[in-house]
C-alpha positions in Angstrom: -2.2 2.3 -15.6 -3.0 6.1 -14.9 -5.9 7.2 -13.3 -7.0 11.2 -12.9 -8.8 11.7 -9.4 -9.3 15.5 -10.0 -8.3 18.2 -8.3 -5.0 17.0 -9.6 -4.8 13.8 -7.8 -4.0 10.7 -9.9 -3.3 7.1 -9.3 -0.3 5.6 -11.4 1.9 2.2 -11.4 4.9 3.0 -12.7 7.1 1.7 -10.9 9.8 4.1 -12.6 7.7 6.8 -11.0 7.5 6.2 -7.7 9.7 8.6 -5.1 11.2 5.7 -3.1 13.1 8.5 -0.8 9.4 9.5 -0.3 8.1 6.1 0.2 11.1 5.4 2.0 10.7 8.7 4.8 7.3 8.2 5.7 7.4 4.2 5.9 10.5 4.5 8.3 9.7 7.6 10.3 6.1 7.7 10.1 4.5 4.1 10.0 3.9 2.5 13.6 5.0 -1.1 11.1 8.3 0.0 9.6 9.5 2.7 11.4 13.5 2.1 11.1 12.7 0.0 7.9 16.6 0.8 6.0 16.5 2.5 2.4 17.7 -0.3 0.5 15.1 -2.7 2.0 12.4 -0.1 1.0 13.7 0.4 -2.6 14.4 -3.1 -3.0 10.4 -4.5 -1.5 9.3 -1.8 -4.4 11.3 -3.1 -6.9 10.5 -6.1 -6.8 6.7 -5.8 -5.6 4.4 -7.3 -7.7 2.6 -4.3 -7.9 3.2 -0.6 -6.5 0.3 1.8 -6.6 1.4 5.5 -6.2 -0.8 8.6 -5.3 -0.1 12.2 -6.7 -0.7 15.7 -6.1 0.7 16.7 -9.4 4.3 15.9 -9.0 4.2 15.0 -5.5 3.7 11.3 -4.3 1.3 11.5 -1.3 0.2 8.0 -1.2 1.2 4.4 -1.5 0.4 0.6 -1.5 2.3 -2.1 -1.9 1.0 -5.9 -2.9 2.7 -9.0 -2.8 1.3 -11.9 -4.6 2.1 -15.5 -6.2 -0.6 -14.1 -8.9 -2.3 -17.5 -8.7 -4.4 -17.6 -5.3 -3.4 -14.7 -3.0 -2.5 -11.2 -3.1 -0.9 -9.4 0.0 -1.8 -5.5 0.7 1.3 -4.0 2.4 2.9 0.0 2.8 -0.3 1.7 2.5 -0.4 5.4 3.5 -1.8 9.0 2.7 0.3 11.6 3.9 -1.7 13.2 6.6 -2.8 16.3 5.1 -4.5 14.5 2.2 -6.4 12.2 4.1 -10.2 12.5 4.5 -10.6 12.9 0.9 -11.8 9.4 0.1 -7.8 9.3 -1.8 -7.0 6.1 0.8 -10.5 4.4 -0.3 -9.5 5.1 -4.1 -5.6 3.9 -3.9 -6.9 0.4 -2.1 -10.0 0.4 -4.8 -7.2 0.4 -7.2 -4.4 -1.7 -6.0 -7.4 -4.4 -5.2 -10.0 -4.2 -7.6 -8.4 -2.3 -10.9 -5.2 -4.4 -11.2 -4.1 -8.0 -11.9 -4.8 -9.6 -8.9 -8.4 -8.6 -8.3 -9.8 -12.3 -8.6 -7.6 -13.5 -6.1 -7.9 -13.8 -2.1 -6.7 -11.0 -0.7 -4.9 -10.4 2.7 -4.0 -7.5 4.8 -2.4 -7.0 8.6 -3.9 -3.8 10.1 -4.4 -2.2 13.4 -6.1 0.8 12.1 -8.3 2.0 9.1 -10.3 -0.6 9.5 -13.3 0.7 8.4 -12.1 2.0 4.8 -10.9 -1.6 4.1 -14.2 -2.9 5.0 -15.7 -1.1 2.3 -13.8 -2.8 0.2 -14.7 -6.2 1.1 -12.0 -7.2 4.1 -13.8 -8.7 6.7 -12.6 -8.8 10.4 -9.5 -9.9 11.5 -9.8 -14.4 11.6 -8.9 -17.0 13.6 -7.0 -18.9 10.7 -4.7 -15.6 10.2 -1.4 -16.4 12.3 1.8 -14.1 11.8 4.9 -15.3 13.0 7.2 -12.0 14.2 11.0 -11.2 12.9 12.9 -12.9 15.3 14.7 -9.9 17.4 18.4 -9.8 16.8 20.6 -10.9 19.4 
């Protein structure tokens, strides 16, 4: 899949495409979720995603969303950024439109852990955080 956004923006799945160093620098540096995340555990959770969505200005990857999935009953929405002088374009609301409703996994239940944004993925259909939800934290080494 390749999808023009104009303005030379486009949304693409390649896998082969996607700038993992990229991916890999603003995931570990920049997210409040992964910050310290190692490169190989980065390259490795795109490689063997079941999906990768990248966003580009021309060349440039300035997005991303991961999803997880047993492609049978659930999906998981994970990694997903703008770089921050591209947001407030509606590019966020288009790379979660994609990675949720374009791709193979748009008839199944779909999760997501947030703190923020939580407005743009209510839009696209994600309620408020639930009861049922539980997460059980990485135990701390030592």
């Amino acid at each position: 899949m390749r999808r023009e956004l104009g303005e030379g923006f486009e949304l693409d799945d390649d896998r082969r495409r996607m700038d993992v160093a990229a991916v890999h620098a603003w995931l570990s540096r920049e997210s409040y979720w992964a910050v310290g995340r190692p490169y190989a555990v980065v390259a490795l959770s795109v490689g063997e995603a079941s999906r990768v969505v990248g966003l580009y200005h021309g060349e440039r990857q300035v997005g991303f969303a991961r999803v997880v999935s047993d492609d049978l009953t659930f999906a998981y929405l994970a990694d997903v950024y703008v770089l921050d002088e591209y947001r407030g374009r509606g590019l966020g609301e288009e790379l979660v439109r994609e990675a949720v409703e374009r791709g193979p996994h748009a008839g199944l239940k779909w999760l997501l852990h947030t703190a923020d944004a939580h407005g743009l993925y209510r839009k696209l259909g994600f309620g408020p955080p639930g009861e049922r939800l539980m997460e059980r934290p990485r135990p701390t080494p030592g």
